[in-house]
PDB file of N, CA, C and O in Angstrom:
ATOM      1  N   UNK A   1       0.851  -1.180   0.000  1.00  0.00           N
ATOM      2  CA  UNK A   1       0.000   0.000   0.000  1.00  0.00           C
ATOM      3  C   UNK A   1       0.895   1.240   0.000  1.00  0.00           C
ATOM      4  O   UNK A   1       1.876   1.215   0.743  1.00  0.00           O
ATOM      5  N   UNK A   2       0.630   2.488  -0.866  1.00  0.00           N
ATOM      6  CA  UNK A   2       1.044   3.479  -1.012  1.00  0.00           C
ATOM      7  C   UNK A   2       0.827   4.193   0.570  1.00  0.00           C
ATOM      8  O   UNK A   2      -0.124   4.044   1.337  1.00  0.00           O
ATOM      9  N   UNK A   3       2.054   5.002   0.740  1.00  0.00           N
ATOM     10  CA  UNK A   3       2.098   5.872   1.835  1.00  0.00           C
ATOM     11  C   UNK A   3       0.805   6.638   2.241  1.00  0.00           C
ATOM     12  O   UNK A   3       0.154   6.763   3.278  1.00  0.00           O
ATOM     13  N   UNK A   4       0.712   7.148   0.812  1.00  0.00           N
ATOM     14  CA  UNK A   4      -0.710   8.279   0.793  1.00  0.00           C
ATOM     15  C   UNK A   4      -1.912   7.432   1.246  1.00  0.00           C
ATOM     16  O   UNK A   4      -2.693   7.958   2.039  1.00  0.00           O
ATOM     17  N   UNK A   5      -2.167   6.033   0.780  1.00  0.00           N
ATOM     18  CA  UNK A   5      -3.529   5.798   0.377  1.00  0.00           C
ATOM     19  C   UNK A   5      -3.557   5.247   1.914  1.00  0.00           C
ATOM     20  O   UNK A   5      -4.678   5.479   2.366  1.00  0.00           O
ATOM     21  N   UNK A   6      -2.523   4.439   3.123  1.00  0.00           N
ATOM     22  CA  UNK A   6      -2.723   4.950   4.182  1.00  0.00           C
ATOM     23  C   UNK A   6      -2.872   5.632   4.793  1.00  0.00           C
ATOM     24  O   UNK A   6      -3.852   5.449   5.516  1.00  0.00           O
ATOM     25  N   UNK A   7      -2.222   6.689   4.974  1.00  0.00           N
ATOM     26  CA  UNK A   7      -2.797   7.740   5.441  1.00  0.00           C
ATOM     27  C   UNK A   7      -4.350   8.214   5.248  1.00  0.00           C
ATOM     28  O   UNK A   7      -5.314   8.335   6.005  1.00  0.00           O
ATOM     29  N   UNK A   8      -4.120   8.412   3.924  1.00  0.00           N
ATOM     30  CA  UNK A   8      -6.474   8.168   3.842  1.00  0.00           C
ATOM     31  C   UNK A   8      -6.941   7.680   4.673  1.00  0.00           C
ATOM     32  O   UNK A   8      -7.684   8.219   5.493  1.00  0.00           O
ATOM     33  N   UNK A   9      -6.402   5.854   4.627  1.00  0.00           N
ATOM     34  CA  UNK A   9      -7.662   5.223   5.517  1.00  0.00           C
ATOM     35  C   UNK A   9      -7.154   5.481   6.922  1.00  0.00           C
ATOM     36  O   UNK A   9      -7.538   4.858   7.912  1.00  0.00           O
ATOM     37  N   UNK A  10      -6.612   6.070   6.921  1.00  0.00           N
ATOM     38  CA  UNK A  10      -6.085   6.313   8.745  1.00  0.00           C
ATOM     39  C   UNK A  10      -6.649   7.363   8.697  1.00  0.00           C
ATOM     40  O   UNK A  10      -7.643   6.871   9.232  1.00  0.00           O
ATOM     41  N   UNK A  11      -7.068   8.831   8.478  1.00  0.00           N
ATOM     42  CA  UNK A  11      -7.718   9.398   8.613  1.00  0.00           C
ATOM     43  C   UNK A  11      -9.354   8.991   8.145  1.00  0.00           C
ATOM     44  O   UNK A  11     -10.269   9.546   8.755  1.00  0.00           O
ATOM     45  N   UNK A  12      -9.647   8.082   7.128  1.00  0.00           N
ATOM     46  CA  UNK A  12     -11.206   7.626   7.254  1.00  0.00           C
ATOM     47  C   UNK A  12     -11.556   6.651   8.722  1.00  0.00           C
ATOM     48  O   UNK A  12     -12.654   6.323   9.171  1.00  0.00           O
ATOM     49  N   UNK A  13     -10.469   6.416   9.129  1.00  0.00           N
ATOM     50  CA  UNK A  13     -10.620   5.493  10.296  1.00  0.00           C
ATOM     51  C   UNK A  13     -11.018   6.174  11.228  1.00  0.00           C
ATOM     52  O   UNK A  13     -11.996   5.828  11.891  1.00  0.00           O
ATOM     53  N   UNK A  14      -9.982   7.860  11.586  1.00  0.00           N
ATOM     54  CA  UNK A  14     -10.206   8.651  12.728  1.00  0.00           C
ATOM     55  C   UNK A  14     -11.763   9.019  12.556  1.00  0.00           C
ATOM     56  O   UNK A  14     -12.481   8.706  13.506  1.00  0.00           O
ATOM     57  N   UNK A  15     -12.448   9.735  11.302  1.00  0.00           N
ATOM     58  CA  UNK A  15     -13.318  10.666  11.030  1.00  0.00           C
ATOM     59  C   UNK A  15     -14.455   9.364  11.322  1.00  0.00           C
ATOM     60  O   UNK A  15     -15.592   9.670  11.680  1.00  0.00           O
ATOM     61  N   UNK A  16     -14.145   8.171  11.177  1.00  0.00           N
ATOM     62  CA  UNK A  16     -15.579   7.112  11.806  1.00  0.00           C
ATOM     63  C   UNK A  16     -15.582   7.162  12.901  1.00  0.00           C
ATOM     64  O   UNK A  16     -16.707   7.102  13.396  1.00  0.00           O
ATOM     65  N   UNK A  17     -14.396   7.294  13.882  1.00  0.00           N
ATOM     66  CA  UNK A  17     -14.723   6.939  15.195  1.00  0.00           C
ATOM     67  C   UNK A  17     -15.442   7.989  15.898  1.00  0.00           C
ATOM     68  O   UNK A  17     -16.356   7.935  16.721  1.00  0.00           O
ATOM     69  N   UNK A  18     -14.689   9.134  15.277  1.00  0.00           N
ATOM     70  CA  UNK A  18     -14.548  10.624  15.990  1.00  0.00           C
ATOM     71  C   UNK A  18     -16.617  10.914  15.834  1.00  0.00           C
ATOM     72  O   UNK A  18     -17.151  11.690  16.625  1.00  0.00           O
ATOM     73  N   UNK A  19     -17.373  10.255  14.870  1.00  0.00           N
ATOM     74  CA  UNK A  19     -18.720  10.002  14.675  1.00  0.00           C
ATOM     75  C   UNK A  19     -19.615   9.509  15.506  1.00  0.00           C
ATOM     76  O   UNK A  19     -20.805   9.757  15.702  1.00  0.00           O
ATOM     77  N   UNK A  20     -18.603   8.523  16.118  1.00  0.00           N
ATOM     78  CA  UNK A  20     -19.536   7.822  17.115  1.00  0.00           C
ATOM     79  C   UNK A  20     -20.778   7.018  16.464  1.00  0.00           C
ATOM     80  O   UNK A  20     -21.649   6.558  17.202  1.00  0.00           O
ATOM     81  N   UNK A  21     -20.804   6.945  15.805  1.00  0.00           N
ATOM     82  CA  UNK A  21     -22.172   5.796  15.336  1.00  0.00           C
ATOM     83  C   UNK A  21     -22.252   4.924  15.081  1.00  0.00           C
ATOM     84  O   UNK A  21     -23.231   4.370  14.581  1.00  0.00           O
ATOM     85  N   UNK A  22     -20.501   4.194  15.528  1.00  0.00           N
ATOM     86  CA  UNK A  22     -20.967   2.575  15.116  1.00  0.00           C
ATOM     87  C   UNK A  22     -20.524   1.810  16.094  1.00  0.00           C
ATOM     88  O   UNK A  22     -19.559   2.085  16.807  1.00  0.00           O
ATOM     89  N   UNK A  23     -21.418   0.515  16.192  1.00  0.00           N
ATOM     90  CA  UNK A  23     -21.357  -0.001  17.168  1.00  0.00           C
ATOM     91  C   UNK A  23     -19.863  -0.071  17.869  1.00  0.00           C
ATOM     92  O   UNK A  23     -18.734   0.238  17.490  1.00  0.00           O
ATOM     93  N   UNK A  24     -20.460  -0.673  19.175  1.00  0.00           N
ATOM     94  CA  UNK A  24     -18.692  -0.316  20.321  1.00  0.00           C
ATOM     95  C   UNK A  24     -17.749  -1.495  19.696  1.00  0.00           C
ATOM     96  O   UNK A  24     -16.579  -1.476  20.078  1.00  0.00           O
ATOM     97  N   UNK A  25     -18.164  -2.609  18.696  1.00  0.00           N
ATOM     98  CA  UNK A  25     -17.321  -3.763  18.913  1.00  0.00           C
ATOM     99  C   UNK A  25     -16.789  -2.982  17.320  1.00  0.00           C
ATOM    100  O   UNK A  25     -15.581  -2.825  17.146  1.00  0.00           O
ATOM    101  N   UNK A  26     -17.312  -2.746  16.751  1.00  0.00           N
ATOM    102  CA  UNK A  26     -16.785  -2.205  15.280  1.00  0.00           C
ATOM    103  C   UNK A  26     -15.953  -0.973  15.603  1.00  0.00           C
ATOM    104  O   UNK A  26     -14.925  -0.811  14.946  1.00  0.00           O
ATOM    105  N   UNK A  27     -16.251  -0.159  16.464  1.00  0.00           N
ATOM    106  CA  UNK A  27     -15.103   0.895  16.773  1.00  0.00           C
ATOM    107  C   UNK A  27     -14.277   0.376  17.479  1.00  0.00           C
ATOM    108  O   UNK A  27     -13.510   1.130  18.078  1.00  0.00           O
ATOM    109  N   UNK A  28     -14.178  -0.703  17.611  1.00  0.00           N
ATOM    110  CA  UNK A  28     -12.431  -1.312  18.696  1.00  0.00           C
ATOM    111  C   UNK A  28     -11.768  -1.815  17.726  1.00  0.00           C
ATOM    112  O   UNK A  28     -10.548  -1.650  17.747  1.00  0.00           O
ATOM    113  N   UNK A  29     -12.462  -2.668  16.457  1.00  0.00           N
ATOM    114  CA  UNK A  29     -11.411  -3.291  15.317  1.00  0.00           C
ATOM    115  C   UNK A  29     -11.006  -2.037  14.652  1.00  0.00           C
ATOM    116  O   UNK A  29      -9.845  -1.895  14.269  1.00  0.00           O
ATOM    117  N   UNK A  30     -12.021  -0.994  14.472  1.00  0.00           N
ATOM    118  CA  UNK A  30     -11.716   0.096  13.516  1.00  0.00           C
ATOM    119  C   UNK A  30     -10.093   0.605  14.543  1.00  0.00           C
ATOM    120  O   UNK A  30      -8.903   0.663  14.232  1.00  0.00           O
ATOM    121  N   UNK A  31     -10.643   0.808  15.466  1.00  0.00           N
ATOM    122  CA  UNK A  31      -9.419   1.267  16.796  1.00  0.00           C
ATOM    123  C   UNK A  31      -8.051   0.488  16.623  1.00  0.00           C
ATOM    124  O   UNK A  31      -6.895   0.908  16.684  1.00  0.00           O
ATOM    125  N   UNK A  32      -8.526  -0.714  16.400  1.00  0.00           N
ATOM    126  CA  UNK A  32      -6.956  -1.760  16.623  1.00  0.00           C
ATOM    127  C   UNK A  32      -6.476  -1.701  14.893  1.00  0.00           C
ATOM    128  O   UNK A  32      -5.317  -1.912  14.533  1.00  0.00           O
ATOM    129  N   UNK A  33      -7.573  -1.384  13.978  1.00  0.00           N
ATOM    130  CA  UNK A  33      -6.508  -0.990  12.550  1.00  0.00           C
ATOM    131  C   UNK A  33      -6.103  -0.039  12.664  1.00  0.00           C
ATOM    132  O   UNK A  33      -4.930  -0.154  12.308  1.00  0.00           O
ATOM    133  N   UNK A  34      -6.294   1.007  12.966  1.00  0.00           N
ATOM    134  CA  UNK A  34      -5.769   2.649  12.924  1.00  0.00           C
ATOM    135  C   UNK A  34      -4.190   2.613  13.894  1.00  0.00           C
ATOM    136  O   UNK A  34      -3.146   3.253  13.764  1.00  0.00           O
ATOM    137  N   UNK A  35      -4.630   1.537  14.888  1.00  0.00           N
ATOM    138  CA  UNK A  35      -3.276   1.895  15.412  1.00  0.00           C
ATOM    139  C   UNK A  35      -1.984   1.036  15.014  1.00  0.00           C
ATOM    140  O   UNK A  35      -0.857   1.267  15.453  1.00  0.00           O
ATOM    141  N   UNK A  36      -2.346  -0.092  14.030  1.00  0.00           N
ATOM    142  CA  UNK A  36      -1.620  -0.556  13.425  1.00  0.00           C
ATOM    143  C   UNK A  36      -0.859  -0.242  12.158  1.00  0.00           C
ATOM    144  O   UNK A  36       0.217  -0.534  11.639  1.00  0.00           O
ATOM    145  N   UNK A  37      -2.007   0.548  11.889  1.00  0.00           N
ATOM    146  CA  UNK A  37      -1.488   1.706  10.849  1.00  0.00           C
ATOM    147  C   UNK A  37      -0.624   2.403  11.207  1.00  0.00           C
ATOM    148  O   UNK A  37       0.549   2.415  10.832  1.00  0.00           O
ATOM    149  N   UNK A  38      -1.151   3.055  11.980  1.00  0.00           N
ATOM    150  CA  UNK A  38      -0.138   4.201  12.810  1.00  0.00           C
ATOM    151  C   UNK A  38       1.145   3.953  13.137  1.00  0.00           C
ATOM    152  O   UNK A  38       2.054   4.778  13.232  1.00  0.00           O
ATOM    153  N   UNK A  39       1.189   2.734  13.312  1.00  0.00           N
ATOM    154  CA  UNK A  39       2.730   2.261  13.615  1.00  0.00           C
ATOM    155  C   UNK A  39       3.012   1.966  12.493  1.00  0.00           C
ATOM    156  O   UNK A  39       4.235   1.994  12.627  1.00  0.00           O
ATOM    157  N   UNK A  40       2.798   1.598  11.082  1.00  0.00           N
ATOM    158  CA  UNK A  40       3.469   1.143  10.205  1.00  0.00           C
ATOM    159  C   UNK A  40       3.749   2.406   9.040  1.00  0.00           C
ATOM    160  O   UNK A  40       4.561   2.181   8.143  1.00  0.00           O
ATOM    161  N   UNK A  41       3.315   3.216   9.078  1.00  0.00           N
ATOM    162  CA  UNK A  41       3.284   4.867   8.703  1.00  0.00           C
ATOM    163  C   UNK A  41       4.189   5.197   9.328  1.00  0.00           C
ATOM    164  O   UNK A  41       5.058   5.868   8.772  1.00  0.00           O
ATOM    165  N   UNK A  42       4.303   4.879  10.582  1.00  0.00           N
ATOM    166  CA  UNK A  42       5.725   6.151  11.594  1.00  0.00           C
ATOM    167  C   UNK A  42       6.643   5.071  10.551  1.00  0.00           C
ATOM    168  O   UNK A  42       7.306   5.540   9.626  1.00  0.00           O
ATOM    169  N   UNK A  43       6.601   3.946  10.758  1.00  0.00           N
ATOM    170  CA  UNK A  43       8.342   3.269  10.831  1.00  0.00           C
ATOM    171  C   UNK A  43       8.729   3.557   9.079  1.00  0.00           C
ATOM    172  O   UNK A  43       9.897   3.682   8.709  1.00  0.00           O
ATOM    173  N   UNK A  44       7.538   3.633   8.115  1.00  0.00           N
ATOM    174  CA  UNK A  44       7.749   4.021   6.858  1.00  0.00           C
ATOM    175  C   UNK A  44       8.830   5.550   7.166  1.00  0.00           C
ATOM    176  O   UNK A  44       9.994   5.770   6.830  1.00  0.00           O
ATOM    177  N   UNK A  45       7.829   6.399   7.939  1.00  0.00           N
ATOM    178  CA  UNK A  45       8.407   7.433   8.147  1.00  0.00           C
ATOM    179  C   UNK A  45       9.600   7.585   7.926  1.00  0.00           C
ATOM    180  O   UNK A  45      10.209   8.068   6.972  1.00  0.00           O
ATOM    181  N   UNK A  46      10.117   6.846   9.499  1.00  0.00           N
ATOM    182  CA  UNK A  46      11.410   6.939   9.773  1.00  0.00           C
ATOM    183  C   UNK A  46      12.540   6.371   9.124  1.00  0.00           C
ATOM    184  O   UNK A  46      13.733   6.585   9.336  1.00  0.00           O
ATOM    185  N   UNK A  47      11.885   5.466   8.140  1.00  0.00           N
ATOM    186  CA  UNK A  47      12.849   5.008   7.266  1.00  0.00           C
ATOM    187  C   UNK A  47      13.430   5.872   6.103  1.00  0.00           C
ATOM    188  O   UNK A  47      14.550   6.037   5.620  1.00  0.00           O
ATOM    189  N   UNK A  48      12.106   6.377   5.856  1.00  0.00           N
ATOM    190  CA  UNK A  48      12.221   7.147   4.499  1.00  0.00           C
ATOM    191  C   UNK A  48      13.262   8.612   5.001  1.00  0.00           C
ATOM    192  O   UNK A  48      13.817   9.360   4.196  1.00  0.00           O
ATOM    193  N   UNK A  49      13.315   8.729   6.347  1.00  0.00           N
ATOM    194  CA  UNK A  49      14.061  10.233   7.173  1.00  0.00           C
ATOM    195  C   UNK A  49      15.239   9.811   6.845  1.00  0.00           C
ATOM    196  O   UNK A  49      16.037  10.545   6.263  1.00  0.00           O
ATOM    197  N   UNK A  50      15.531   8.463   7.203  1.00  0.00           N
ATOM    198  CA  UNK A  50      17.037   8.111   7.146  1.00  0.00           C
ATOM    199  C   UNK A  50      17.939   8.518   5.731  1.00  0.00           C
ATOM    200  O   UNK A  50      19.047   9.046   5.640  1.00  0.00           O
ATOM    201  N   UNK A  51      17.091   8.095   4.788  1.00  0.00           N
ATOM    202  CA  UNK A  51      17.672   8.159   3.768  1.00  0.00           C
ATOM    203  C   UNK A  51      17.404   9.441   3.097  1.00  0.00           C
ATOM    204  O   UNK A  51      17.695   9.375   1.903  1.00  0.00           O
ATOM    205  N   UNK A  52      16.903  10.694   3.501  1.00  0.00           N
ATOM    206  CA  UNK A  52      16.928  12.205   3.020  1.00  0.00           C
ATOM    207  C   UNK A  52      18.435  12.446   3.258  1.00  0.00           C
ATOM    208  O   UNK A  52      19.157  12.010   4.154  1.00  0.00           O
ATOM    209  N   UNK A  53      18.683  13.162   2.335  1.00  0.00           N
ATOM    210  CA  UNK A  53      20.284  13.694   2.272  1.00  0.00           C
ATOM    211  C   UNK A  53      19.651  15.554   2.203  1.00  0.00           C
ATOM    212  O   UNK A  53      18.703  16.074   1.614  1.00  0.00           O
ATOM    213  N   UNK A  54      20.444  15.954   2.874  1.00  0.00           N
ATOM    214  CA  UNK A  54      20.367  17.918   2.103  1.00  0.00           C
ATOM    215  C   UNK A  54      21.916  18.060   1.631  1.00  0.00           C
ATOM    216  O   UNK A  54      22.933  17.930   2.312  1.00  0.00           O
ATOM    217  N   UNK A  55      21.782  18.353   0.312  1.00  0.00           N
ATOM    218  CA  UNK A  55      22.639  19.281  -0.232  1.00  0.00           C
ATOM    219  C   UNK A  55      22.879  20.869   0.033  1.00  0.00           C
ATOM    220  O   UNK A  55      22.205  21.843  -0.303  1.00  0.00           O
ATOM    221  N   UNK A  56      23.876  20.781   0.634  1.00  0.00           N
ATOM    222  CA  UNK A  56      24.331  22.091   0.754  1.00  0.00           C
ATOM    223  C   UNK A  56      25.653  22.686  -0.487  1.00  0.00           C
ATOM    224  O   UNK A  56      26.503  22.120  -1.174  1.00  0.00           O
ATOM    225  N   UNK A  57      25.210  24.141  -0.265  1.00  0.00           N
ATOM    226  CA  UNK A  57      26.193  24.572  -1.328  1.00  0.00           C
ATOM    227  C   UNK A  57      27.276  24.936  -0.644  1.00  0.00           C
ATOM    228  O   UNK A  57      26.932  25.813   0.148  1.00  0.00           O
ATOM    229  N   UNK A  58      28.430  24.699  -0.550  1.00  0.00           N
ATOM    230  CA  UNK A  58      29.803  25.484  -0.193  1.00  0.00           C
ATOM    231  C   UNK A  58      30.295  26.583  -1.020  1.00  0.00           C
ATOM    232  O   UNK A  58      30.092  26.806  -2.214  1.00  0.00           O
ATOM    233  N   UNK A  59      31.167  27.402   0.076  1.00  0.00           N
ATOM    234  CA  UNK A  59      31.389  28.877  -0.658  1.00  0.00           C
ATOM    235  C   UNK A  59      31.895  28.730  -1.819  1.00  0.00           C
ATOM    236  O   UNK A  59      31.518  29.545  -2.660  1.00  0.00           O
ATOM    237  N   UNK A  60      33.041  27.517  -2.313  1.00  0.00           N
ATOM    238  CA  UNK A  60      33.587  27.866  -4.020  1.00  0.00           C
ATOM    239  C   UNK A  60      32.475  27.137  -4.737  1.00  0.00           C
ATOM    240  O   UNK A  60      32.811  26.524  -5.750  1.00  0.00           O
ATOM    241  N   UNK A  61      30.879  27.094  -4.284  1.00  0.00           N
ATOM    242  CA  UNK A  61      29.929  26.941  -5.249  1.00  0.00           C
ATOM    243  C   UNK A  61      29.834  25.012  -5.446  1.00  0.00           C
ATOM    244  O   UNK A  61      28.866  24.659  -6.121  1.00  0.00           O
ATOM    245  N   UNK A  62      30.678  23.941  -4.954  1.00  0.00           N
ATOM    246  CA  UNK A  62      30.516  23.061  -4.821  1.00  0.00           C
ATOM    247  C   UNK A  62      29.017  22.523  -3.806  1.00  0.00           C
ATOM    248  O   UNK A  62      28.369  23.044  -2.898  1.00  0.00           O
ATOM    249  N   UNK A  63      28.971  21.606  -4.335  1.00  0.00           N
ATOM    250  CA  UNK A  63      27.663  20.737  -3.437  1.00  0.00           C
ATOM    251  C   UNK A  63      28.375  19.790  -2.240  1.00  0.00           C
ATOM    252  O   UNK A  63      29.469  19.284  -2.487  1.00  0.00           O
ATOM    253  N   UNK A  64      27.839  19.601  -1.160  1.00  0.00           N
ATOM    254  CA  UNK A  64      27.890  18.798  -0.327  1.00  0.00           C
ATOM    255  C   UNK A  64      26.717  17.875  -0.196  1.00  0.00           C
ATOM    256  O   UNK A  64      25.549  18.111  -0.507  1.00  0.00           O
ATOM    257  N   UNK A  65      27.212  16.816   0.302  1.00  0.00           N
ATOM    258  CA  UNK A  65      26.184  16.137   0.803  1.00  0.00           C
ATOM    259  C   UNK A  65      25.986  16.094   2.660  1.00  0.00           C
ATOM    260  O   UNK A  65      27.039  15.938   3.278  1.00  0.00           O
ATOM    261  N   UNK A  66      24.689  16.230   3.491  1.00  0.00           N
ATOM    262  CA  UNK A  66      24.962  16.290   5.043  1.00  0.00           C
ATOM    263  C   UNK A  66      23.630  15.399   4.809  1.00  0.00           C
ATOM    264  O   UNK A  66      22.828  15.235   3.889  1.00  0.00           O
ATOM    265  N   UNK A  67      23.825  14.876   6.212  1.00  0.00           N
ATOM    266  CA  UNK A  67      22.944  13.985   6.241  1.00  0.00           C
ATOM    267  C   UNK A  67      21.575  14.530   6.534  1.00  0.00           C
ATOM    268  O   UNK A  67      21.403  15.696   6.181  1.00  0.00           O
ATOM    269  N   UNK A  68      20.343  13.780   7.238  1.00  0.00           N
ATOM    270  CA  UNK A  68      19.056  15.086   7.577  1.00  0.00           C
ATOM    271  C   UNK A  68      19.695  15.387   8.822  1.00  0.00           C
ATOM    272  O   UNK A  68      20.621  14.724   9.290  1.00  0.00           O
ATOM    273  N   UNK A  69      19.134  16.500   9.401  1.00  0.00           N
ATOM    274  CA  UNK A  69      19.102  17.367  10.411  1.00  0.00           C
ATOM    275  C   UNK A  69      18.135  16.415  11.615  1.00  0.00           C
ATOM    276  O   UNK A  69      16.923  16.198  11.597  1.00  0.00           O
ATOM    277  N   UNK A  70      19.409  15.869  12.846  1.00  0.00           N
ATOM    278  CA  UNK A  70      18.292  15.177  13.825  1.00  0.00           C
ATOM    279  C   UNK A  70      18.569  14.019  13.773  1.00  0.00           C
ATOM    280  O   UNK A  70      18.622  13.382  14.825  1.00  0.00           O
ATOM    281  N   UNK A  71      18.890  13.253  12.250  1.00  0.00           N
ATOM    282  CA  UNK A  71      19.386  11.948  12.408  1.00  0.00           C
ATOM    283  C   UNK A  71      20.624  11.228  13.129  1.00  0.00           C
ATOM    284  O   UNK A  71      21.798  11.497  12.873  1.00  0.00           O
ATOM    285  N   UNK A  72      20.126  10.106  14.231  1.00  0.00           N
ATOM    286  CA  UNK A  72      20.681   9.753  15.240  1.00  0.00           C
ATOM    287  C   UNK A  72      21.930   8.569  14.377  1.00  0.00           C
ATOM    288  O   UNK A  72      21.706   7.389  14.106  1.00  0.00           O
ATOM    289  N   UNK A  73      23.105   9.276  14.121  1.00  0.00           N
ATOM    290  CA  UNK A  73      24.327   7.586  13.147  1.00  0.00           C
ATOM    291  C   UNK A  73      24.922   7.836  14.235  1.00  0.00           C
ATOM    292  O   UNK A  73      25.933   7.205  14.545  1.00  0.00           O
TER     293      UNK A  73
END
């Protein structure tokens, strides 16, 4: 599954519960996917953080490479 199209159903997940209208046993599975989501979205996350590079420019106009800003090597 695409990053995005989770995120959708993780937010169609929040906007059902946040409704309140469906039964209590259907809002606990809806509950236990969202948060499984939720964890598999962060760790996408954090994977995808690792591997951001920023290019910086140095003064004689060369590129650098630094790693992201925050990342724990």
């Amino acid at each position: 599954m695409k990053f995005e199209d989770g995120l959708k159903k993780l937010e169609d997940i929040v906007k059902t519960l946040d409704e309140g209208k469906i039964p209590l046993d259907e809002a606990l599975t809806l509950f236990k996917e969202g948060l499984a989501l939720t964890k598999e979205l962060s760790k996408r996350l954090d994977e995808t953080e690792k591997k951001v590079e920023i290019l910086i420019k140095k003064e004689d106009g060369s590129m650098e490479k630094k790693p992201f800003p925050g990342e724990d090597l």
